[in-house]
N, CA, C and O atoms as a GROMACS GRO file, in nm:
protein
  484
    1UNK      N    1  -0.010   0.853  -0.717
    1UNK     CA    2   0.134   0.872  -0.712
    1UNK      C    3   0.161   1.021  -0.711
    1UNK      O    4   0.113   1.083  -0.806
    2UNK      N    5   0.236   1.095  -0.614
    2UNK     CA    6   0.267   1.179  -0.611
    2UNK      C    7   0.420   1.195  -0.745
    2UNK      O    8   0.488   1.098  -0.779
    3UNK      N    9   0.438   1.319  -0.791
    3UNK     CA   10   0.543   1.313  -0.862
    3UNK      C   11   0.646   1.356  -0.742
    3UNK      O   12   0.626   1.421  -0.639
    4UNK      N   13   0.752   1.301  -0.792
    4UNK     CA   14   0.932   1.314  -0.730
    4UNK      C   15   0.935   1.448  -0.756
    4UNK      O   16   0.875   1.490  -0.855
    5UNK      N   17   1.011   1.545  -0.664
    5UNK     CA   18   1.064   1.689  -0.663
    5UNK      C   19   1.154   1.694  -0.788
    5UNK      O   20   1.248   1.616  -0.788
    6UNK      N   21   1.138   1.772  -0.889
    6UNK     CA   22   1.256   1.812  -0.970
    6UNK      C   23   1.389   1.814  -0.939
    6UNK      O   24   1.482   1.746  -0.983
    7UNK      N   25   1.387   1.880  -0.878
    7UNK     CA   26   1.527   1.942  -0.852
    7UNK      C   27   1.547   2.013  -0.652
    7UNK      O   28   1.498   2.111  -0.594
    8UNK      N   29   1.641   1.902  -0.607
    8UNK     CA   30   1.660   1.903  -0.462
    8UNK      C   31   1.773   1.942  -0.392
    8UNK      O   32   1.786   1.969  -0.272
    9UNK      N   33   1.880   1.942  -0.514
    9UNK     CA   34   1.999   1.977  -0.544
    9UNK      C   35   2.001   2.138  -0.469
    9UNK      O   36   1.962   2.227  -0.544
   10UNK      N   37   2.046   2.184  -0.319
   10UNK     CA   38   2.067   2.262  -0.265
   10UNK      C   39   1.940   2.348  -0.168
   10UNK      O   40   1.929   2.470  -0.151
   11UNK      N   41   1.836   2.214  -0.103
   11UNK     CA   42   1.748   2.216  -0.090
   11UNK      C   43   1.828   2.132   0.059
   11UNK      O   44   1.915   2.046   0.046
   12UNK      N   45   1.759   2.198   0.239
   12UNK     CA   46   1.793   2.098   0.299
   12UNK      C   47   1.681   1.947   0.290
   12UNK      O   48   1.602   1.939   0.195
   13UNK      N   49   1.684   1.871   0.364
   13UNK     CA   50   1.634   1.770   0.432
   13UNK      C   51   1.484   1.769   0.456
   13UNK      O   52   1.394   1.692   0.423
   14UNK      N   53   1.487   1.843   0.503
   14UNK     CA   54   1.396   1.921   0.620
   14UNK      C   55   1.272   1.995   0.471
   14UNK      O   56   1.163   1.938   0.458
   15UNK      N   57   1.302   2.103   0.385
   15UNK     CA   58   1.245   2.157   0.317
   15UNK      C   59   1.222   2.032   0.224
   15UNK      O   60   1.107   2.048   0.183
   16UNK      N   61   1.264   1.933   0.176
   16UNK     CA   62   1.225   1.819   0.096
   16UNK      C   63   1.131   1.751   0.179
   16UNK      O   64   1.021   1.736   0.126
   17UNK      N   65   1.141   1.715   0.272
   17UNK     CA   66   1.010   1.672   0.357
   17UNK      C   67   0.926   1.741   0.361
   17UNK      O   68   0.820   1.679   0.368
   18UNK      N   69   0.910   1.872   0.358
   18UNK     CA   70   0.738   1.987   0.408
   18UNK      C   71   0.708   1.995   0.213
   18UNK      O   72   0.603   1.991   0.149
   19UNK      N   73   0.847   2.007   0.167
   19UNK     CA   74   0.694   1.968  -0.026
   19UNK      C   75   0.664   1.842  -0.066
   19UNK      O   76   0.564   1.821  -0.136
   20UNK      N   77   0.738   1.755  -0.029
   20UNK     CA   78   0.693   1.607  -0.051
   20UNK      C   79   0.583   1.641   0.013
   20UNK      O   80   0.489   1.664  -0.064
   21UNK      N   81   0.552   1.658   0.165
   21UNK     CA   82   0.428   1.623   0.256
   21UNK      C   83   0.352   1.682   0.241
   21UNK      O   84   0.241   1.659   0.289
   22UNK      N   85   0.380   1.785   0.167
   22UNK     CA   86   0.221   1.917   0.087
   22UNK      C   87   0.169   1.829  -0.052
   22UNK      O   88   0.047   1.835  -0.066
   23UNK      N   89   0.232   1.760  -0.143
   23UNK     CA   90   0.181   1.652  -0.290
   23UNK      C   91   0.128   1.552  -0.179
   23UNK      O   92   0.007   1.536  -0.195
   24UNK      N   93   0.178   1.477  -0.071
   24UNK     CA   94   0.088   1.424  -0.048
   24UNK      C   95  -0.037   1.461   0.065
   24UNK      O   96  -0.128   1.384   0.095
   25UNK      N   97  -0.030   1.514   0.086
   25UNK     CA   98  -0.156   1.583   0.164
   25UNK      C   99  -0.250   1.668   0.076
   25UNK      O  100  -0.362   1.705   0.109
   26UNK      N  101  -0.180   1.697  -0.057
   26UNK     CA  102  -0.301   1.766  -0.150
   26UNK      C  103  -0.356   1.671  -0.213
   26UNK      O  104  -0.463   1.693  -0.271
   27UNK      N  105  -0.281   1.511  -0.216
   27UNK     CA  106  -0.326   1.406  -0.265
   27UNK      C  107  -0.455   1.377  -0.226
   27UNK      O  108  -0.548   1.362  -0.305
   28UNK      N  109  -0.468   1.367  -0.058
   28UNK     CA  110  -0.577   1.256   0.041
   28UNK      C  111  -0.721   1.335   0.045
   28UNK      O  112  -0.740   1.456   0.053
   29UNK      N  113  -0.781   1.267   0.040
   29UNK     CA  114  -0.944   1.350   0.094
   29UNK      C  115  -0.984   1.297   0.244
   29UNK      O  116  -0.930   1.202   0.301
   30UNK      N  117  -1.084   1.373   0.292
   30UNK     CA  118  -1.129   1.350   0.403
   30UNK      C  119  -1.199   1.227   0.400
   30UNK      O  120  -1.256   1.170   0.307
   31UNK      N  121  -1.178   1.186   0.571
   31UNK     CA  122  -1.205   1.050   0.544
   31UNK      C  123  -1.145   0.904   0.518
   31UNK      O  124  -1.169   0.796   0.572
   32UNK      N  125  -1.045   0.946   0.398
   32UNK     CA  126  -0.905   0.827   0.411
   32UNK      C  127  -0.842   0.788   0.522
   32UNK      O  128  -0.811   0.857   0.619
   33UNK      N  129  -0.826   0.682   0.504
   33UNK     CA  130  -0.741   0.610   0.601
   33UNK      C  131  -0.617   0.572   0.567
   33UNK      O  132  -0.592   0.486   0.483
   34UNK      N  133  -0.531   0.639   0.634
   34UNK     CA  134  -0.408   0.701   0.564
   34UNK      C  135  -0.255   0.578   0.666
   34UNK      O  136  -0.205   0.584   0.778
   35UNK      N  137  -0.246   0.532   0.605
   35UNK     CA  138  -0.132   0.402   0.640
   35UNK      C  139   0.016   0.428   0.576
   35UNK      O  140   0.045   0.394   0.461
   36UNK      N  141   0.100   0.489   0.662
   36UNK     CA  142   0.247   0.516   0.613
   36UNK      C  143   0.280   0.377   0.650
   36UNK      O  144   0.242   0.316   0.750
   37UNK      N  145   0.384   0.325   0.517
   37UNK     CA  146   0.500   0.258   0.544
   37UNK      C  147   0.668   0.336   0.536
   37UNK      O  148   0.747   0.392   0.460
   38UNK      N  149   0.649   0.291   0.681
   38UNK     CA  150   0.768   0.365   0.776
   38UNK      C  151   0.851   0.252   0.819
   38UNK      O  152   0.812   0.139   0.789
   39UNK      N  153   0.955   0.267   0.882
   39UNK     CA  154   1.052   0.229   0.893
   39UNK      C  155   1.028   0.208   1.061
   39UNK      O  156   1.095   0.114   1.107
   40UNK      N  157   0.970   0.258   1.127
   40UNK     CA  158   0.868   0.280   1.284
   40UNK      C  159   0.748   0.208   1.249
   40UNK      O  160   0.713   0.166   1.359
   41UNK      N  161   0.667   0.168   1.168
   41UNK     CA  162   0.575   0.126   1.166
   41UNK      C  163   0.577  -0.029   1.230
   41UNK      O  164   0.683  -0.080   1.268
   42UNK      N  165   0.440  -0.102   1.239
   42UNK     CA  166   0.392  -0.241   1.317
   42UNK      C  167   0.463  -0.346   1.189
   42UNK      O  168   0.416  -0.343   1.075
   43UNK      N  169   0.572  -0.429   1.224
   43UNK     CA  170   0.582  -0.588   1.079
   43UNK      C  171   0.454  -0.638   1.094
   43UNK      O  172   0.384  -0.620   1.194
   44UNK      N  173   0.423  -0.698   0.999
   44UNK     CA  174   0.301  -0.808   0.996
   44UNK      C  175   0.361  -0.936   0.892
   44UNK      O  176   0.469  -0.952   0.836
   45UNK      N  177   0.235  -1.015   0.897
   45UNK     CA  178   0.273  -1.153   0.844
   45UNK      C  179   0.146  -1.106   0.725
   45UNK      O  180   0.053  -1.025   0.720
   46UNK      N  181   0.207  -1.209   0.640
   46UNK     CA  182   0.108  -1.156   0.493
   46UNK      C  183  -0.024  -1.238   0.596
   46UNK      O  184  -0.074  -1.146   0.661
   47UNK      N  185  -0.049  -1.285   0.608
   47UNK     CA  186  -0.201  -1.320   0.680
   47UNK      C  187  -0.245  -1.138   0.769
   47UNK      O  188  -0.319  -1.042   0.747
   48UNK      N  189  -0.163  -1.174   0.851
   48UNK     CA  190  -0.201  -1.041   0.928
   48UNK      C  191  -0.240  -0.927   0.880
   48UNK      O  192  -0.329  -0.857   0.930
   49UNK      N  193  -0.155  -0.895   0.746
   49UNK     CA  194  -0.181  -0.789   0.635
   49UNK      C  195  -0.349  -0.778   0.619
   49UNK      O  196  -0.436  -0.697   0.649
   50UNK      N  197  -0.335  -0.972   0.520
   50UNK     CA  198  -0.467  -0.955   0.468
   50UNK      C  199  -0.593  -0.952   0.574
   50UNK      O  200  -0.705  -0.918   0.535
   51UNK      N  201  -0.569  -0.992   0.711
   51UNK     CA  202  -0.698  -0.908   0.812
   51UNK      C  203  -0.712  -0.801   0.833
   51UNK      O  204  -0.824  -0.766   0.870
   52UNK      N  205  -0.585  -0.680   0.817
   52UNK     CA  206  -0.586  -0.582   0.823
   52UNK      C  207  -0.700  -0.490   0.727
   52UNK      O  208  -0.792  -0.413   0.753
   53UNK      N  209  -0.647  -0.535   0.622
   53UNK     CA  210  -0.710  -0.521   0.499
   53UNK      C  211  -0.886  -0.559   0.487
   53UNK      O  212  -0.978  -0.499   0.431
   54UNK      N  213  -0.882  -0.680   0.564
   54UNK     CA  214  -1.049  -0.708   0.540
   54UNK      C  215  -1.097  -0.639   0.629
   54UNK      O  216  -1.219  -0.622   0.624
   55UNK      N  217  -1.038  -0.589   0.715
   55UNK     CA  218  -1.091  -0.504   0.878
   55UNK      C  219  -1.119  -0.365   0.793
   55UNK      O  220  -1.221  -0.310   0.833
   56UNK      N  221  -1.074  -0.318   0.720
   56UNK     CA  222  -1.070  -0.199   0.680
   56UNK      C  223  -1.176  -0.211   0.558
   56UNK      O  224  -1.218  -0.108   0.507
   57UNK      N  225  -1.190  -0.254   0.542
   57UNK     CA  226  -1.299  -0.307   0.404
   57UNK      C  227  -1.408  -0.328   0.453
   57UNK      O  228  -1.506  -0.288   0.391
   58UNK      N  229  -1.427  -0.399   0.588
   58UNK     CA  230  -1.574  -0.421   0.656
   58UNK      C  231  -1.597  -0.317   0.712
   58UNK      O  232  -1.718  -0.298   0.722
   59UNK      N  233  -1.503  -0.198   0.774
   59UNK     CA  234  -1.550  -0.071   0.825
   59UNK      C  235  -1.627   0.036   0.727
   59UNK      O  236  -1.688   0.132   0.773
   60UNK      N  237  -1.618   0.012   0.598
   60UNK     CA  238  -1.684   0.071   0.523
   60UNK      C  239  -1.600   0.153   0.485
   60UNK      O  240  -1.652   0.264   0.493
   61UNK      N  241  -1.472   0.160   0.438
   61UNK     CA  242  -1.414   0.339   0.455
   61UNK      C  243  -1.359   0.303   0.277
   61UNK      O  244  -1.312   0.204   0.221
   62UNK      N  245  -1.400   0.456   0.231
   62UNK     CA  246  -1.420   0.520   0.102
   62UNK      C  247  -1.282   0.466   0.023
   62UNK      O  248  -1.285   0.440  -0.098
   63UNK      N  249  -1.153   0.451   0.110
   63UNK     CA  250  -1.009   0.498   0.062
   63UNK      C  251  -0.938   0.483   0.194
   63UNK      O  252  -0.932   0.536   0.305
   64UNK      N  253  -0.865   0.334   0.092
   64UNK     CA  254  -0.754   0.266   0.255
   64UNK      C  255  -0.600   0.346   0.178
   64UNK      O  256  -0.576   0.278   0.078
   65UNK      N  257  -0.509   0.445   0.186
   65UNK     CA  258  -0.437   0.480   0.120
   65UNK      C  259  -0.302   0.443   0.171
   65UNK      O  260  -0.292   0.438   0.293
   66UNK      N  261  -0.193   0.416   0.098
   66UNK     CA  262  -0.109   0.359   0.144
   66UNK      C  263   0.011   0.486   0.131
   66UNK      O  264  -0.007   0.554   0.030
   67UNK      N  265   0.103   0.519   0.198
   67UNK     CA  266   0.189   0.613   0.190
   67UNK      C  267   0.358   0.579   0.153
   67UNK      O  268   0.394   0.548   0.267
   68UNK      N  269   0.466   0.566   0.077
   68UNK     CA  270   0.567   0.537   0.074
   68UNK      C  271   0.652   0.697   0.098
   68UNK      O  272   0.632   0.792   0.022
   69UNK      N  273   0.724   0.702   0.190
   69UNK     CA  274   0.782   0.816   0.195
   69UNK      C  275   0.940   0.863   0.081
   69UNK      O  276   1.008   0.804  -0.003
   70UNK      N  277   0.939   0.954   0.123
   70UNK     CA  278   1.053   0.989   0.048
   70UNK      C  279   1.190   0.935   0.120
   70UNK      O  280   1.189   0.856   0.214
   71UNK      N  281   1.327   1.000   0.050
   71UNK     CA  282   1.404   0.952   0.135
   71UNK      C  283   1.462   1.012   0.258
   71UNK      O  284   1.555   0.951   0.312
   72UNK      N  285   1.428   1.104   0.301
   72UNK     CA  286   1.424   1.121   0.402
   72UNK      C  287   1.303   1.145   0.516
   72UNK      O  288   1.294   1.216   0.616
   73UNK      N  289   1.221   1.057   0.456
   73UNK     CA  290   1.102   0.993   0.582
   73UNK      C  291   0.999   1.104   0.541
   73UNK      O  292   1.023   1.190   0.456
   74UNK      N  293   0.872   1.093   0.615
   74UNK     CA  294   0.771   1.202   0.610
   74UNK      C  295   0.793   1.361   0.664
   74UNK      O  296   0.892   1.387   0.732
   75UNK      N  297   0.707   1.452   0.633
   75UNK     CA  298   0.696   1.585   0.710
   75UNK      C  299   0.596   1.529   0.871
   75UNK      O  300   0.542   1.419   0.883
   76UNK      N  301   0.597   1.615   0.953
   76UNK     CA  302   0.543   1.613   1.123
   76UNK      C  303   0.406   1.630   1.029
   76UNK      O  304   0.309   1.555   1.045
   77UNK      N  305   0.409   1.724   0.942
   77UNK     CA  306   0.224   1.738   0.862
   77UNK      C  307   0.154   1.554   0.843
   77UNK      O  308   0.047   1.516   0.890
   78UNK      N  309   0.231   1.486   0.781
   78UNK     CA  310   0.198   1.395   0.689
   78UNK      C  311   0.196   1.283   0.822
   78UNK      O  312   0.109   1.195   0.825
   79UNK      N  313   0.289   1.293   0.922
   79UNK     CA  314   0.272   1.157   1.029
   79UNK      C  315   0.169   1.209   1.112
   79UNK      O  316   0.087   1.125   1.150
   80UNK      N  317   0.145   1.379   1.165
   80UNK     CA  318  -0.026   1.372   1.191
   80UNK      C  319  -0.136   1.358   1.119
   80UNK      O  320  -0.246   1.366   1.173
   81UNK      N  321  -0.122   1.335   0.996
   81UNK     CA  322  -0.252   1.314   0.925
   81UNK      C  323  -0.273   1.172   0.936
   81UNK      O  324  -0.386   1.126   0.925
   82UNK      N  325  -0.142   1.080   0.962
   82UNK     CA  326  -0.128   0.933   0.963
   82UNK      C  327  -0.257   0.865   1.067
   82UNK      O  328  -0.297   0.912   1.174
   83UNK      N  329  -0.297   0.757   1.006
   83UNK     CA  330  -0.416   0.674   1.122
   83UNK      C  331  -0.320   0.555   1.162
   83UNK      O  332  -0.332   0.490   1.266
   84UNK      N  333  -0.225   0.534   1.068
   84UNK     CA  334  -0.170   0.384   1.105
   84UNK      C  335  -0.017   0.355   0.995
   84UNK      O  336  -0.021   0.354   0.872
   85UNK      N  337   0.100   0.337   1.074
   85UNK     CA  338   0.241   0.306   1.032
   85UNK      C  339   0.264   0.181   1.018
   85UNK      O  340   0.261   0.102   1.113
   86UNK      N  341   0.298   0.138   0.860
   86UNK     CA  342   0.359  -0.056   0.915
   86UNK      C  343   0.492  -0.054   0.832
   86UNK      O  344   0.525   0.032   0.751
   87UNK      N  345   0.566  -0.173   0.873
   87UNK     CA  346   0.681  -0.156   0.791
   87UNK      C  347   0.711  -0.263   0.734
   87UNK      O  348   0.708  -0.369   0.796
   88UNK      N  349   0.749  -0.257   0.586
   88UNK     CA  350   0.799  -0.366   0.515
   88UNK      C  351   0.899  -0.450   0.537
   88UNK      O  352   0.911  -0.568   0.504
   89UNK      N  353   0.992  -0.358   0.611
   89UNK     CA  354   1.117  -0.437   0.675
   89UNK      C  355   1.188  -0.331   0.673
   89UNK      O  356   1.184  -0.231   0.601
   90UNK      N  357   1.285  -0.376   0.804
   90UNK     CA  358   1.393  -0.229   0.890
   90UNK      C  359   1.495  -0.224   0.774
   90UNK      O  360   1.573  -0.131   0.793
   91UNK      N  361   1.522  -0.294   0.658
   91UNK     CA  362   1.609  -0.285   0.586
   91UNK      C  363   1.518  -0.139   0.487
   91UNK      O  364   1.398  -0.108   0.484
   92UNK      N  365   1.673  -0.060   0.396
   92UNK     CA  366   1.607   0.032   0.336
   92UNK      C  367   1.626  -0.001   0.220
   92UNK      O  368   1.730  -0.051   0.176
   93UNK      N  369   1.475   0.037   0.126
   93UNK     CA  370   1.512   0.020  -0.044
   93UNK      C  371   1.440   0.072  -0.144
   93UNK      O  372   1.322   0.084  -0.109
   94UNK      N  373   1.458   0.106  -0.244
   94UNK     CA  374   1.428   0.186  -0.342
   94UNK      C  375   1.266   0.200  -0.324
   94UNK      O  376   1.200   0.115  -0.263
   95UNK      N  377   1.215   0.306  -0.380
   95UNK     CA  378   1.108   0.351  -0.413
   95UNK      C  379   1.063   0.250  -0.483
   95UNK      O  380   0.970   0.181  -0.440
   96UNK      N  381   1.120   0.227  -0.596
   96UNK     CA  382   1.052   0.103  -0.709
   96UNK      C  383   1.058  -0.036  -0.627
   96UNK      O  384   0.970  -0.121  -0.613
   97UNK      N  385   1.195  -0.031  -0.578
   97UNK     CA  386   1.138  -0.182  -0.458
   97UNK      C  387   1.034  -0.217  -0.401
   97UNK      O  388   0.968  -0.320  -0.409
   98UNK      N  389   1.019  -0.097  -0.323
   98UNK     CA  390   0.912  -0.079  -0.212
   98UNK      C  391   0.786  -0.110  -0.265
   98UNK      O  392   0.705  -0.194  -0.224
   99UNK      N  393   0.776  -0.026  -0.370
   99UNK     CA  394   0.607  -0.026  -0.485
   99UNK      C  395   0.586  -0.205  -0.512
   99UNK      O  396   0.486  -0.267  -0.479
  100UNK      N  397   0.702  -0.260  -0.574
  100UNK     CA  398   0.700  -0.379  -0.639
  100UNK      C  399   0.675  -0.483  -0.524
  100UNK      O  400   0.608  -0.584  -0.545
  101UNK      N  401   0.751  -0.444  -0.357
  101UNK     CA  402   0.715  -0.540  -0.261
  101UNK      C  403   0.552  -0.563  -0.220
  101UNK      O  404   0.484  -0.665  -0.211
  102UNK      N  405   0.525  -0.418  -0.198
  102UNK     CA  406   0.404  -0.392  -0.172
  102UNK      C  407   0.303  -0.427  -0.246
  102UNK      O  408   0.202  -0.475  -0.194
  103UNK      N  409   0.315  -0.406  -0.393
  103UNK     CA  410   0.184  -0.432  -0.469
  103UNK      C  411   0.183  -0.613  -0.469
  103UNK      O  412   0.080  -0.666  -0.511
  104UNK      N  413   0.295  -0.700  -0.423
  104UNK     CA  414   0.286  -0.841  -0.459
  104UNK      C  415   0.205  -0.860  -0.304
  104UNK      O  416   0.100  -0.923  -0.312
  105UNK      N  417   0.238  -0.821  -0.192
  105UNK     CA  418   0.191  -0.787  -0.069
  105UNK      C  419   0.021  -0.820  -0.112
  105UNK      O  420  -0.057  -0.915  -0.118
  106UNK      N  421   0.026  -0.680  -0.133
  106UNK     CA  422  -0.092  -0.660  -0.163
  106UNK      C  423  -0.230  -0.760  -0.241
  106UNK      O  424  -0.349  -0.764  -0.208
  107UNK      N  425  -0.147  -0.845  -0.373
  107UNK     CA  426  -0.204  -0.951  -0.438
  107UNK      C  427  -0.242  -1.057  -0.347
  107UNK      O  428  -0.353  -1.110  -0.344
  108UNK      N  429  -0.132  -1.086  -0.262
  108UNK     CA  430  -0.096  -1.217  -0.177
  108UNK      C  431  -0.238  -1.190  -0.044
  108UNK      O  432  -0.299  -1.283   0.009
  109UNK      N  433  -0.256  -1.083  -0.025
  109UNK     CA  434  -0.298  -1.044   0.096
  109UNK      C  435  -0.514  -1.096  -0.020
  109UNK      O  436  -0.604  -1.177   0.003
  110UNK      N  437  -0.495  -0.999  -0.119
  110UNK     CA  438  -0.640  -1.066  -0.171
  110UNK      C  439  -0.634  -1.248  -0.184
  110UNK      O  440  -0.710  -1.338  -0.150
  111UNK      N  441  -0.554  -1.246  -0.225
  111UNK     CA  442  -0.551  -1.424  -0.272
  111UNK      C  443  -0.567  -1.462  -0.151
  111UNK      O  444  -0.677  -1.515  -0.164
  112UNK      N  445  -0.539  -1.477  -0.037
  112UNK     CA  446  -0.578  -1.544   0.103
  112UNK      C  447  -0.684  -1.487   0.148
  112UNK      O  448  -0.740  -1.564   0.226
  113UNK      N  449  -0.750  -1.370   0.133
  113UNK     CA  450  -0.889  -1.332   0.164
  113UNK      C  451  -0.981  -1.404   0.054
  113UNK      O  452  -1.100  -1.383   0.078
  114UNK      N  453  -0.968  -1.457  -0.022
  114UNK     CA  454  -1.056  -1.528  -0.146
  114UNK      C  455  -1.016  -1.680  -0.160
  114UNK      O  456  -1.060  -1.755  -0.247
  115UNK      N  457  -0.919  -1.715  -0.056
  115UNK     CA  458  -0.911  -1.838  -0.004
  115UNK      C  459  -0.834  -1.924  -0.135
  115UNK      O  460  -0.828  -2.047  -0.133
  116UNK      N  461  -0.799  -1.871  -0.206
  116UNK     CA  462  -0.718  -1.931  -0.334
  116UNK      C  463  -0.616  -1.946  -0.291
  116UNK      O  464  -0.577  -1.865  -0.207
  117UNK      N  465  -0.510  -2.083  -0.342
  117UNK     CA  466  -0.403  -2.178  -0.350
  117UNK      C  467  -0.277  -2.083  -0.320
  117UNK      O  468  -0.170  -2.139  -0.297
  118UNK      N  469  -0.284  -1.954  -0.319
  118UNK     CA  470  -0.166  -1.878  -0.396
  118UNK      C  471  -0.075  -1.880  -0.245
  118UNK      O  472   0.045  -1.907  -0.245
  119UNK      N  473  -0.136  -1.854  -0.142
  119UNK     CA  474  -0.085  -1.853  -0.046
  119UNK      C  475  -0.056  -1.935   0.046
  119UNK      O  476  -0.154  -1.967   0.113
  120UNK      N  477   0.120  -2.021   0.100
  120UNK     CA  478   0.123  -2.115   0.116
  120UNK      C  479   0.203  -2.089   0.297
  120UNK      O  480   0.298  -2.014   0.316
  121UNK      N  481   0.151  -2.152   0.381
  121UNK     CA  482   0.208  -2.127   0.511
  121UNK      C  483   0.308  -2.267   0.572
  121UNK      O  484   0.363  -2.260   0.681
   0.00000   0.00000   0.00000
């Protein structure tokens, strides 16, 4: 988790995007596979997710990292470092939403790769 900017209060747009996108780019190491959820990014179906997910797990890679942007979207730094954009939905919502959609995402997406009940089509 990157920390939230202190204080933005007379700061444009533009300069909140290039320090957000410097915490997270001092975040990533080489090698990650770096997945913004964007608002531009591919929808998927929680199945689709969880192949995504096993695809990335059978490639061997160190760190599948997931990106939530700020509110006014990424820096040009942070969408070229990007390997891959998906989106939770064109609707917009809180930071804590987003975390809370994603991490159940995320459960739902193991529980159908481990073939358990949890996931119902």
């Amino acid at each position: 988790i990157v920390p939230d900017l202190k204080s933005t209060r007379g700061i444009t747009e533009e300069v909140q995007k290039q320090k957000e996108g410097a915490g997270i780019m001092a975040s990533l190491q080489p090698g990650d596979h770096v997945c913004l959820l964007d608002e531009r990014g591919i929808e998927m179906t929680s199945r689709e997710f969880a192949t995504m997910i096993d695809r990335r797990m059978n490639q061997g890679l160190k760190r599948l990292v997931f990106v939530i942007g700020g509110p006014y979207g990424f820096s040009q730094e942070v969408y070229s470092r990007a390997d891959s954009k998906m989106s939770l939905s064109r609707m917009t919502f809180t930071h804590e939403m987003v975390r809370l959609f994603f991490v159940e995402q995320v459960y739902r997406a193991m529980t159908i790769l481990r073939g358990e009940p949890y996931h119902h089509d």
